[in-house]
C-alpha positions, 0 to 999 in steps of 0.5 A: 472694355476695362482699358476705358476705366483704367484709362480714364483713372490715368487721365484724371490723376494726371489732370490731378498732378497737374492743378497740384503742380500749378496750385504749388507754382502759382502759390509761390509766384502770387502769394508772396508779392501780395502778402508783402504788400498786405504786411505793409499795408496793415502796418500803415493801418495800425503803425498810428498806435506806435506813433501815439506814443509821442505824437499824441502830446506833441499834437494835443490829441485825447484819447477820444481824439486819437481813437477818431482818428484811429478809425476814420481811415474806414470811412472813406474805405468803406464808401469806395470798397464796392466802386473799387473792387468792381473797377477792379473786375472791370479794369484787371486786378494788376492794374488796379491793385497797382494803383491802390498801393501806389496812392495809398502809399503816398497817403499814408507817408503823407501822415508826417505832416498832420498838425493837429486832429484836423488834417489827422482826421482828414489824412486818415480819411483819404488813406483809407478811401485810396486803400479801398478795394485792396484786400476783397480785391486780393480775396477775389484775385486769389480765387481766380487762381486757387480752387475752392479746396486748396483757399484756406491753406492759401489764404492762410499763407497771405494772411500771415502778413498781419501776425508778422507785420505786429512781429516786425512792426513793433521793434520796427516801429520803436527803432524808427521813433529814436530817428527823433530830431533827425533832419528836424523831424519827430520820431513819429514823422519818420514812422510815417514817411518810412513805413508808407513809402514801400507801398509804392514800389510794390505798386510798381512790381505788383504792375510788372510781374503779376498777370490778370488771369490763369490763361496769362500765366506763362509760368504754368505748363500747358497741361498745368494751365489747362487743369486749373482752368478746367477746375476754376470753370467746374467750379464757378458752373456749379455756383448759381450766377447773380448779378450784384444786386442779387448779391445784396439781396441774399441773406448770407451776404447780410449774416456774413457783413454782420459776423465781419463787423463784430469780429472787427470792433475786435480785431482793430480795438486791440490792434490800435490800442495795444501799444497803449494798453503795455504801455499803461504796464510801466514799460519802456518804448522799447519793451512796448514794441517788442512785447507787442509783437509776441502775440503775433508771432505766436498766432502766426505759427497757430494760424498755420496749423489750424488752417490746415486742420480747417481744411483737412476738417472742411468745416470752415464756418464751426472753425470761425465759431470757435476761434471767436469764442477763443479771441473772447475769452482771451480778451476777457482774460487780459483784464482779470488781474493788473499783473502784466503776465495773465494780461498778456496771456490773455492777449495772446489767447485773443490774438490767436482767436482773432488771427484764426478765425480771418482764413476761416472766414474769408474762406466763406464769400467765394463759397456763395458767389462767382464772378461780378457777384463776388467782386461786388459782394466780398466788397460789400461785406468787406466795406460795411463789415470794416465799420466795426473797425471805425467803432472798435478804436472809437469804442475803446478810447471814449470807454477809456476817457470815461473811466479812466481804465482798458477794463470796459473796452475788453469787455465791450470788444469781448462781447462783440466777438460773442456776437460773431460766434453767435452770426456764425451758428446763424450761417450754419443754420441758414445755409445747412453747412459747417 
């Protein structure tokens, strides 16, 4: 009789031991790929605020101009998130993240050839619509490999690209500007053509060494294989079922899309705006690229940390509220004093806030939705979500423009993230979890 507990005890730390081991492999297997291609990917996003040093008067362009065209890439993102990521669960995400890689590499090279606000516009446009689908494509991906308790962490790790892409991409960027005149080109043509291009050879090792599903995973054991499905299967039975327009009906789904489109007006205002913003400090090109990359390097290491205390803590969503109210104060902050020193301690604030409060909230759509409801929903908050990324650079350059100083566009994206903070205690109410 007491051999059927203890035998049952020895089955489950196995089991246990297993998804362990296969978590730990799959994170190694998967994860880095991916966080690469998210690192290039964010740069060819935000590599427009370095060029703008020097492409702004060689193409004529405004402040107003700029900051359009800064946040037009999310027009076409936000059309075609949905139709993306369900095509993606219709057609394997190896392929189709593959193919968005590719065409957004080649979108975004592309950028060299602009000749005036125009052909900007319309290049940012298409960037952004074959780029669509590429990071709740990832987010869903993930968790069809990761259990819901270990994501944070995961999470965590792959959005790590984003601090270490501003680490990297500023001296990267500055260095590639001095190629000014090679070939006939500006410095900021080779920005473009040098920082696109890798998208498209992780397209093409993105299609080679990544596999659809965990039963495809031939680096897993079959203990191991057999633990995660079991967990991943669990899991989804315990997530009621809904079609993609159920999805849409939820209310999470709507409170979620509204904390992601405050906490983008911040996030993309000053990720766009920063090299301008230490510029307007008197520095050099040089100075610009490396000072706009502390921040990030500094968040990176907080970001890691505070996700494991998000899940060791398991309250992901009273994290989120109080990363915002971090990046808030910090953007604040910037402001008070005209001195460099305060502003960039204040920026580091907002950085830390804004890069903290990604795995807390990405954590939170596969905690409401499986299968076609997740692939479509994250899409959807995703993508309308993302329109805060439009407004955020639009937002500050007009603010800009009419007064002549960064003062009110902090405020302003201060403000928004206040909002965040405020949609995220609305979650918390609705759903009764923290």
């Amino acid at each position: 009789m007491s051999s059927s507990p203890l035998s049952a005890a020895r089955g489950a730390a196995l089991a246990e031991g297993a998804l362990h081991s296969a978590s730990r492999k799959n994170l190694l297997r998967l994860v880095p790929l991916l966080a690469i291609g998210y690192f290039f990917n964010y740069i060819d996003r935000t590599n427009i605020g370095f060029a703008a040093l020097t492409m702004n008067h060689d193409l004529g362009l405004t402040n107003t101009q700029f900051g359009a065209a800064a946040g037009m890439f999310f027009i076409g993102y936000c059309l075609l998130e949905v139709p993306s990521n369900l095509a993606l669960y219709r057609f394997g995400a190896r392929r189709w993240l593959a193919r968005i890689m590719i065409s957004w590499g080649l979108l975004a090279s592309a950028c060299a050839f602009v000749g005036g606000p125009t052909s900007f516009y319309v290049l940012r446009i298409l960037t952004g619509a074959a780029e669509a689908g590429f990071f709740p494509g990832v987010l869903f991906y993930l968790s069809c490999w990761f259990p819901a308790r270990n994501r944070v962490k995961i999470l965590a790790w792959f959005l790590v690209a984003i601090p270490l892409s501003s680490v990297v991409g500023g001296p990267m960027s500055v260095a590639i500007m001095t190629m000014d005149g090679i070939m006939g080109l500006r410095g900021w043509q080779w920005l473009f053509l040098l920082e696109g291009l890798p998208a498209c050879v992780l397209g093409v090792l993105t299609l080679l060494l990544l596999r659809d599903r965990p039963q495809e995973a031939n680096w897993l054991t079959d203990n191991e294989r057999s633990a995660l499905i079991d967990a991943l299967d669990e899991e989804r039975a315990s997530i009621p079922q809904k079609n993609f327009g159920a999805a849409l009906r939820d209310p999470k789904v709507w409170i979620m899309t509204g904390i992601l489109f405050s906490y983008w007006i911040g996030i993309n205002g000053i990720a766009i705006w920063l090299p301008l913003i230490l510029k307007g400090h008197g520095l050099t090109n040089t100075l610009v690229g490396f000072l706009s990359g502390l921040p990030y390097l500094i968040a990176a290491v907080v970001m890691i940390v505070w996700a494991r205390w998000m899940d060791r803590s398991g309250r992901h969503v009273l994290h989120l509220v109080g990363a915002c109210l971090v990046a808030a104060v910090g953007l604040g902050f910037s402001v008070m004093f005209d001195a460099l020193t305060p502003a960039m301690i204040g920026i580091v604030l907002a950085v830390i806030g804004l890069s903290s409060a990604r795995p807390a909230f990405y954590s939170l759509p596969s905690r409401y939705l499986s299968g076609v409801a997740a692939a479509g929903g994250m899409a959807f908050i995703n993508a309308t979500g993302s329109l805060g990324g439009y407004v955020g650079p639009w937002m500050v350059g007009v603010l800009k423009d009419t007064t002549h100083s960064f003062f009110a566009g902090m405020v302003a994206m201060s403000a928004m993230l206040v909002v965040a903070a405020v949609l995220s205690l609305v979650l918390i109410a609705v759903t009764k979890e923290t």
